[in-house]
C-alpha positions in Angstrom: 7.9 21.7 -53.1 5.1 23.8 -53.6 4.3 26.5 -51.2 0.6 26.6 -49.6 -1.2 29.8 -49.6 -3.5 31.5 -47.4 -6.0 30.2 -49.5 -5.2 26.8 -49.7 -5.4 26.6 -45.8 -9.2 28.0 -46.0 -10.2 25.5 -48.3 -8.6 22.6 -46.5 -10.6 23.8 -43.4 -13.7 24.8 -44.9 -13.6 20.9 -46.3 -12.6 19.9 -43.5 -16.0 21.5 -42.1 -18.2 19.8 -44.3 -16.9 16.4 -44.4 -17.2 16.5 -40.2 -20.8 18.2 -40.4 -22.9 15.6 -41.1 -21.0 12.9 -39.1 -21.7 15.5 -36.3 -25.0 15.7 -36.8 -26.3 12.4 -37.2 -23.6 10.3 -34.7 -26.0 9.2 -31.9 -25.1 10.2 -28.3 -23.6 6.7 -27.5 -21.5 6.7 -30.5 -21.3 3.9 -33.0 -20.0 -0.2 -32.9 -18.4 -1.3 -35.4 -17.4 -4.8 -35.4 -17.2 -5.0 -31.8 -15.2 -1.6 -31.8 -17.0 1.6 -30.0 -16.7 4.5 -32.2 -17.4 7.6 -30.9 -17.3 11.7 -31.4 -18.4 14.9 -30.0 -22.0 15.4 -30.6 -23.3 18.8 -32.4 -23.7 20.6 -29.1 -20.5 20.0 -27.9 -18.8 20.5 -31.4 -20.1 23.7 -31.5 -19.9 24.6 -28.1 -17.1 22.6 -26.4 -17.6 21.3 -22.7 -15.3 23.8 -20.3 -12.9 21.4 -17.9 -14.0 22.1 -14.4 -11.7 23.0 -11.9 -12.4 23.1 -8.6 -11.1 25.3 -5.8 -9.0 23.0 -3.7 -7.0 26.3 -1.9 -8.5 26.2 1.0 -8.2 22.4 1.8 -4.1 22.2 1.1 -3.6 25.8 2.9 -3.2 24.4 6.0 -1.5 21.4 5.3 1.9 21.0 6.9 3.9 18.4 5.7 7.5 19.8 6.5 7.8 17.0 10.4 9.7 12.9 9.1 35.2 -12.8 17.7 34.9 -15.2 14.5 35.2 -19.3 14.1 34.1 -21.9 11.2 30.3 -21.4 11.9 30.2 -18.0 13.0 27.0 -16.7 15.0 25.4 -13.4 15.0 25.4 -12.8 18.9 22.4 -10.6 18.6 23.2 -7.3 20.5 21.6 -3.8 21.0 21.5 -1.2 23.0 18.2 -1.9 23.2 17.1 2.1 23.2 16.2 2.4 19.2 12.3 3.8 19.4 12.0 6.7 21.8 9.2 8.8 20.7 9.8 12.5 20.6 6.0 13.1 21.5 4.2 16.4 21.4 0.5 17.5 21.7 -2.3 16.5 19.4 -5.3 18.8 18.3 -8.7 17.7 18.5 -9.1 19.8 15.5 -9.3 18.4 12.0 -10.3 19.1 8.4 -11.8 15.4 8.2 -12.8 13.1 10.3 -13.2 8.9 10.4 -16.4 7.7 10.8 -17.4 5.2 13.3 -19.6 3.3 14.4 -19.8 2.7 18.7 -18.0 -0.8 17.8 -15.9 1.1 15.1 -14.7 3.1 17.9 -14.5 0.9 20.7 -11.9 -0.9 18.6 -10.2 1.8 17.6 -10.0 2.8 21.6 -7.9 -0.2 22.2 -5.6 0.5 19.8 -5.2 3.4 21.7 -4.5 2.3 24.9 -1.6 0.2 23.6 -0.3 3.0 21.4 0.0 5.0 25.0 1.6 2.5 26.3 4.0 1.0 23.8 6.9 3.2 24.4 7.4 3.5 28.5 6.4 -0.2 28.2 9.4 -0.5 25.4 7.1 -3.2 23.6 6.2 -3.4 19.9 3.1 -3.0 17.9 2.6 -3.4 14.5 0.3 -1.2 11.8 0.0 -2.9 8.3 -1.3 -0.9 6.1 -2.3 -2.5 2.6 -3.3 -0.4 -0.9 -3.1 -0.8 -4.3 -1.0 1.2 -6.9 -2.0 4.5 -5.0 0.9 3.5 -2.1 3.4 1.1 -4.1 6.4 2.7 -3.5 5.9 3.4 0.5 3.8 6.7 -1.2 1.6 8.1 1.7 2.9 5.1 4.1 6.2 6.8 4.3 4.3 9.9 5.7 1.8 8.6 7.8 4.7 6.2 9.4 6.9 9.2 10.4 4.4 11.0 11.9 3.5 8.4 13.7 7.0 6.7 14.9 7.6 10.4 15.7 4.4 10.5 18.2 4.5 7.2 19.7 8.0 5.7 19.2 9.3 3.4 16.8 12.2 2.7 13.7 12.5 1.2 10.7 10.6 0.8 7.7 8.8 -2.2 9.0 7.9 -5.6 6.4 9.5 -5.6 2.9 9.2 -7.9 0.8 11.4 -10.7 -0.1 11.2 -9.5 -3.5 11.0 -5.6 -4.2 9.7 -4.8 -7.7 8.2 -1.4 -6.2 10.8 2.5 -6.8 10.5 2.6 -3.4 12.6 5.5 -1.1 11.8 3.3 2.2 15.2 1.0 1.5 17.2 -0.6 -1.2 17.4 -4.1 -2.2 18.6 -6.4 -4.7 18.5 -9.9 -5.6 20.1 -13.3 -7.6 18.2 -13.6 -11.2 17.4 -16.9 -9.9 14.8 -15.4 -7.2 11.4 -15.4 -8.4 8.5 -13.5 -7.0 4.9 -15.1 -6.2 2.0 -12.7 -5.3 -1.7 -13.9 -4.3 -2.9 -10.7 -6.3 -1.8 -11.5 -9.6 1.3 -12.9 -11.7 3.0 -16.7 -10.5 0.4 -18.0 -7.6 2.5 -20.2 -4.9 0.4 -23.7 -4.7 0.4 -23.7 -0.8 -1.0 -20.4 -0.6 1.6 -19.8 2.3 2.4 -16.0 1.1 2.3 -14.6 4.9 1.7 -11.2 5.8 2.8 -9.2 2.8 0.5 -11.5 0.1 3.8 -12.0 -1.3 6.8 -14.3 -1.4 9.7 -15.6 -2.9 11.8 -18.7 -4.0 14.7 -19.5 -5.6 13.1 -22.5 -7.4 9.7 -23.6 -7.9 7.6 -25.7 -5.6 8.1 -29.4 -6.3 6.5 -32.7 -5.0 7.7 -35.5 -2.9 9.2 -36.6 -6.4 10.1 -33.7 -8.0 12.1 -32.8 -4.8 13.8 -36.3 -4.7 15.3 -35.9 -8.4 16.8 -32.5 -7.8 21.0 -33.3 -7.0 22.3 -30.1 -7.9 22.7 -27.4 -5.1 21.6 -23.9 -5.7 22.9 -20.4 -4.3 20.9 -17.1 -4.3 20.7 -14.0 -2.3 18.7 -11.3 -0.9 20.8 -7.6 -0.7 18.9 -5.4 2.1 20.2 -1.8 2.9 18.8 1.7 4.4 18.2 4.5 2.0 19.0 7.8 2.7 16.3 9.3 0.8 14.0 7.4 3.4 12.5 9.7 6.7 14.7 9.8 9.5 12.7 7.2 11.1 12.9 4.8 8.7 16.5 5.0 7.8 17.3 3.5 11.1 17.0 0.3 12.2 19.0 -2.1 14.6 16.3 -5.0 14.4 16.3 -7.5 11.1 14.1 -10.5 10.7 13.8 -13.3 7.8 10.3 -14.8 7.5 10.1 -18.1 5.7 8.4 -21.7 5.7 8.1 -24.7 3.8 11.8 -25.4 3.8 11.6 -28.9 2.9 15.4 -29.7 2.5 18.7 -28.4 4.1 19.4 -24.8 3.3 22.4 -23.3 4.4 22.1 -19.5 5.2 24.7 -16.9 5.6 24.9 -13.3 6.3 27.1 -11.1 5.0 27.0 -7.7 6.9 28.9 -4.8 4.4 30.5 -7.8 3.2 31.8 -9.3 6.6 30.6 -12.7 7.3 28.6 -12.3 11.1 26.2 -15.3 11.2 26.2 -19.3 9.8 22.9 -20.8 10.1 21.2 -23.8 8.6 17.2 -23.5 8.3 14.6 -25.3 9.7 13.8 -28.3 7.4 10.2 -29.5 9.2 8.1 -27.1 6.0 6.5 -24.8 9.1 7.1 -21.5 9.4 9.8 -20.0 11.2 11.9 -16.2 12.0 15.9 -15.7 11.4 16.7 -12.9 13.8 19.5 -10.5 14.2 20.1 -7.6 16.1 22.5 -4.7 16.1 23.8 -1.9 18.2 23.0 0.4 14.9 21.9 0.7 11.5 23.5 -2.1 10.2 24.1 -1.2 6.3 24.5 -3.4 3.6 22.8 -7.0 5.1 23.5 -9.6 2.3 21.6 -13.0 2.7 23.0 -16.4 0.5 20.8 -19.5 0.5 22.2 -22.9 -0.6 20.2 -25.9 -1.1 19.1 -28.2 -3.5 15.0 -27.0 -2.8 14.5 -23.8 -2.2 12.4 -22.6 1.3 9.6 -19.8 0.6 10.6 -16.5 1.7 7.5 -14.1 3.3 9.5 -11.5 3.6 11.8 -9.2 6.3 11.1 -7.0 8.7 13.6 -3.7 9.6 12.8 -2.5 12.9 14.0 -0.6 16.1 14.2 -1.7 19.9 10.3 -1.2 20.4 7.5 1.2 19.1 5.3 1.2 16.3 6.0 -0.6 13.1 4.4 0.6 10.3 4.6 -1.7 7.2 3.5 -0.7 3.9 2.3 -3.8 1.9 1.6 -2.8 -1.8 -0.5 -4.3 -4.1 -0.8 -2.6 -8.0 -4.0 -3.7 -9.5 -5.4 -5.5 -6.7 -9.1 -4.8 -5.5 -8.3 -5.6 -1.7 -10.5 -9.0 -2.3 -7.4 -11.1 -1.7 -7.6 -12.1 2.3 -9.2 -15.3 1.8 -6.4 -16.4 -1.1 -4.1 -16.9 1.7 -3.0 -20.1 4.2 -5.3 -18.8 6.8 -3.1 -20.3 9.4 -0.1 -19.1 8.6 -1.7 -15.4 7.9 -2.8 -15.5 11.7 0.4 -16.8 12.9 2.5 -14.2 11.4 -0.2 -11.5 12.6 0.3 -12.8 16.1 4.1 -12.6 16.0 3.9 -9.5 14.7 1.9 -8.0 17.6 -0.5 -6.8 14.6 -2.9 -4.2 16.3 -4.1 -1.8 13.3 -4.8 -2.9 9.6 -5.7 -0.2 7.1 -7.2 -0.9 3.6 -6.9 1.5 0.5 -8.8 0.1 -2.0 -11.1 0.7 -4.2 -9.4 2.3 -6.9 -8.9 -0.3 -8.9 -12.9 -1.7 -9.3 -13.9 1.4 -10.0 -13.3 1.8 -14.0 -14.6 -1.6 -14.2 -18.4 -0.4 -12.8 -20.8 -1.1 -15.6 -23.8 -0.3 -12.9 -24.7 0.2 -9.7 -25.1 -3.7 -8.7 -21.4 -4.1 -9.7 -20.7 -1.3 -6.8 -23.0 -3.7 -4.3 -20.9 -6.4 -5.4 -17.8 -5.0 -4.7 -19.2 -3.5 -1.3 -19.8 -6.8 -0.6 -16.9 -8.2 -1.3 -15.1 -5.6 1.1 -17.6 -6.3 4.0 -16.2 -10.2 3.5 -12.3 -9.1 4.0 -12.8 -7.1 6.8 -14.8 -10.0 8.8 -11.5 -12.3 7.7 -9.2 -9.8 9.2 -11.5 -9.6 12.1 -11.2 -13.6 12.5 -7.4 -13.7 11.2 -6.4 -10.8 13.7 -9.2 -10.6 16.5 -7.2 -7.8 18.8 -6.8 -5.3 16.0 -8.5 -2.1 15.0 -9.5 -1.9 11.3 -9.2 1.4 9.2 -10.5 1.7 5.4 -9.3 4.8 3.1 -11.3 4.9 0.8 -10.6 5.8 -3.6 -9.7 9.2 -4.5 -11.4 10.9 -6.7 -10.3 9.7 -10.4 -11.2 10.7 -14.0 -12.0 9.9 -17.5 -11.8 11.8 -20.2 -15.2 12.5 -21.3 -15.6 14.6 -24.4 -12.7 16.1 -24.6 -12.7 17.4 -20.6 -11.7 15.2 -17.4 -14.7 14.1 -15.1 -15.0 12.0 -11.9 -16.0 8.3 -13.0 -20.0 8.8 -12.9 -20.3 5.2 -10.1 -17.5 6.7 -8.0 -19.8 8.9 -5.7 -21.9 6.0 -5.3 -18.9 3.3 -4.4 -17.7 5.8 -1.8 -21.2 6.1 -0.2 -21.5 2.3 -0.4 -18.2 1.6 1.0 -18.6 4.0 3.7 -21.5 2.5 5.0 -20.7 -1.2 4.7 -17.3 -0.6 6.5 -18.8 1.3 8.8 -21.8 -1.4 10.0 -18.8 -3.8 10.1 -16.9 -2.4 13.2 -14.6 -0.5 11.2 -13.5 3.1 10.5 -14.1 5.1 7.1 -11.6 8.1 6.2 -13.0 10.0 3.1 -9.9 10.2 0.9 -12.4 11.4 -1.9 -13.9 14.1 0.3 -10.8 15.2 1.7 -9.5 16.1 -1.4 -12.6 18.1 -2.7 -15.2 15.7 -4.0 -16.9 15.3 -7.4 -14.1 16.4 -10.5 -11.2 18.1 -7.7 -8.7 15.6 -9.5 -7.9 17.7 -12.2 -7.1 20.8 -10.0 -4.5 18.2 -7.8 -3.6 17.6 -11.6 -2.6 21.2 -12.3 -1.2 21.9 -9.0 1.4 18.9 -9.7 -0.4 17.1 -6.8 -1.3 14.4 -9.1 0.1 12.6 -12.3 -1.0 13.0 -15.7 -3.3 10.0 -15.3 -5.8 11.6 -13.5 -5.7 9.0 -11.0 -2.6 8.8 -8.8 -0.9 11.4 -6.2 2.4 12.3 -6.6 4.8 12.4 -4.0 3.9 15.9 -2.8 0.2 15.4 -3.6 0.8 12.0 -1.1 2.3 13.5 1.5 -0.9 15.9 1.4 -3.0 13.5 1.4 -1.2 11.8 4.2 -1.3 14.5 6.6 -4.9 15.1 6.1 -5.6 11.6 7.3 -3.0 11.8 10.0 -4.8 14.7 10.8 -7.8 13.0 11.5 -6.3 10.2 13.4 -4.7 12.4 15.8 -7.9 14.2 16.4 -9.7 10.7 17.5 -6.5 10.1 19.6 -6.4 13.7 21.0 -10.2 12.9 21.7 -10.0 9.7 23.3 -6.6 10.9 25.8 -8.9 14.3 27.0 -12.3 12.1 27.2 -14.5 14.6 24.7 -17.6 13.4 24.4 -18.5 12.0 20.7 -21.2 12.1 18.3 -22.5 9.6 15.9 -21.9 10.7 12.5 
């Protein structure tokens, strides 16, 4: 092989140079199109002086973060006991003081006040309240639920991770679960659609076979087995490890389908499910944790499964209900009656949204951003018919980037979504927290980047940056709490 010298290196760069000159020089600003294809390259300007990456200082807004509080026969039958005492609150005094704040209107807050009152009550009353809070990609996992659930279930009372799905395809840290190959999953947000629409709360759902008619139904013979495996993690917070209080959502059982329950192997319960297609709840309750809950269907038709529920005695329930690459524009995709249903049952009395984050690389202008904002004030008056008694809270996108010339910048119709969005949710009788804001505004991504806050796609938290994020807005709920309990006097924002 022959060996390259010194100056075969110059001349390789200095042609090099002059090949990449002129294309410099004459590629227009916008770049080129070549059969459809965008071609682009750094202009003169920035080829000879490159764009520095801005940083900016996000020190002083994770400082103060503290993230460091969170008998047996031929049928048997689960008899259902508990102590009943799963939930006590361990309680403490909340500051008024906050880095952020959620903006309200006077209807925004009124709403939010009634929460309140039940949150104050919901422990010495040993009743149960629910908090759904739904997101795209940015929570999968329980990420920044699993925070903001702890704190919470710490203040007020509560166990228990709350709704999972019926079918997990989420790394999640909240619980474990497995499943038969023959369980398939049906989402209203993207992938296999269910015909009915009867998802329930989650916007998810799943059956062991698909959903037939009257005829298809009548040629099936054969009976079917599949099951769902439900367990604690210990890698969960405290409060969500335990739970004492299990619940099977499903409907449109159309056919007999036997159900048993397997508890650490142990047979406890023999059931058969409710054939008239409505929706109904399997129950079971235990003195403690239970471990290892294994549910086997049998039929020749399979019922739809919404979902379960792992709970405590009484409290809060916080549920986190993710959705990867949805927009949040997906309320109105559901059986509207059996959404409100299952948001009664559930004693629903706070929904948050996080979304956002998912429109905005697909901006081309700013009516796209009206669109959207649009579409968002439409959810949130279907929530407000679905679930009248409950509060709504919107967090709104976090500041993402693109790679723009070789350096990392905030998506130039993000500022304007965020403003936008604000203000619609706002007017609507909802409340706003400024997840963009909170973390430092225009291009503070990629210092959340370097600090390992945030992954390499400039675009979601990781679990430390989540938990910061978390606090921040658990920050600011307190401080509307803390507000409301002393009676300070408010100002509009």
């Amino acid at each position: 092989m022959k060996q390259l010298k010194p100056f075969h290196v110059l001349f390789f760069v200095i042609g090099t140079f002059a090949i990449l000159a002129p294309v410099v020089h004459y590629i227009p600003e916008e770049g080129w199109e070549i059969n459809g294809v965008p071609i682009r390259f750094l202009s003169e300007e920035n080829f000879f002086t490159p764009v520095k990456q801005v940083k900016k200082d996000i020190t002083s807004i994770v400082a103060e973060v503290d993230t460091t509080a969170i008998e047996e026969n031929d049928q048997q039958t689960h008899y259902n006991s508990s102590s009943g005492n799963m939930g006590a609150p361990s309680g403490g005094e909340l500051s008024t003081e906050s880095e952020t704040e959620i903006f309200l209107s006077d209807a925004g807050r009124e709403n939010l006040h009634r929460f309140f009152e039940k949150l104050q009550q919901v422990a010495n009353e040993k009743a149960k309240i629910h908090v759904l809070h739904y997101g795209d990609s940015q929570i999968e996992g329980d990420r920044m639920t699993a925070y903001i659930r702890q704190m919470i279930q710490n203040q007020f009372g509560g166990n228990g991770p709350g709704l999972v799905p019926a079918v997990n395809v989420y790394n999640t840290v909240a619980f474990k679960q497995s499943y038969s190959d023959n369980f398939m999953r049906y989402t209203c947000f993207g992938g296999k659609k269910l015909k009915n629409k009867r998802y329930g709360a989650m916007g998810s759902a799943a059956r062991f076979a698909p959903e037939l008619d009257s005829a298809g139904m009548a040629s099936r013979t054969v009976e079917e087995e599949a099951w769902i495996e439900i367990a604690p993690n210990k890698s969960a917070y405290s409060r969500a490890r335990d739970f004492n209080n299990v619940k099977m959502f499903y409907n449109s059982c159309l056919r007999p389908c036997g159900l048993k329950v397997f508890q650490n192997g142990k047979l406890i319960h023999e059931d058969s499910l409710n054939t008239d297609g409505k929706a109904h709840t399997v129950e079971l309750k235990f003195v403690t944790t239970p471990g290892k809950l294994k549910f086997v269907f049998s039929s020749i038709a399979s019922p739809t499964i919404s979902g379960f529920s792992l709970e405590g005695d009484f409290g809060v329930q916080v549920s986190n209900i993710g959705m990867r690459g949805s927009s949040g524009t997906i309320f109105g995709s559901m059986d509207q009656a059996l959404l409100g249903k299952m948001y009664a049952e559930l004693n629903t009395e706070l929904i948050i949204l996080q979304f956002g984050g998912n429109s905005v690389p697909s901006f081309r202008d700013s009516s796209s951003v009206r669109a959207y904002a649009r579409y968002m004030k439409g959810q949130i008056n279907t929530l407000k018919k679905l679930c009248p008694s409950a509060a709504i809270l919107f967090i709104g996108p976090s500041d993402m980037s693109k790679l723009n010339n070789g350096v990392f910048v905030t998506y130039p119709l993000l500022p304007y979504c965020v403003s936008l969005l604000k203000k619609t949710v706002v007017e609507n009788g909802a409340g706003y927290w400024d997840l963009y804001a909170a973390m430092g505004g225009q291009n503070s991504m990629p210092s959340w980047v370097e600090k390992g806050y945030a992954g390499k796609d400039y675009v979601h938290f990781s679990n430390r940056g989540a938990s910061i994020a978390s606090q921040l807005f658990f920050d600011a709920f307190a401080s509307e709490y803390a507000k409301w309990q002393k009676g300070t006097s408010y100002t509009q924002p």
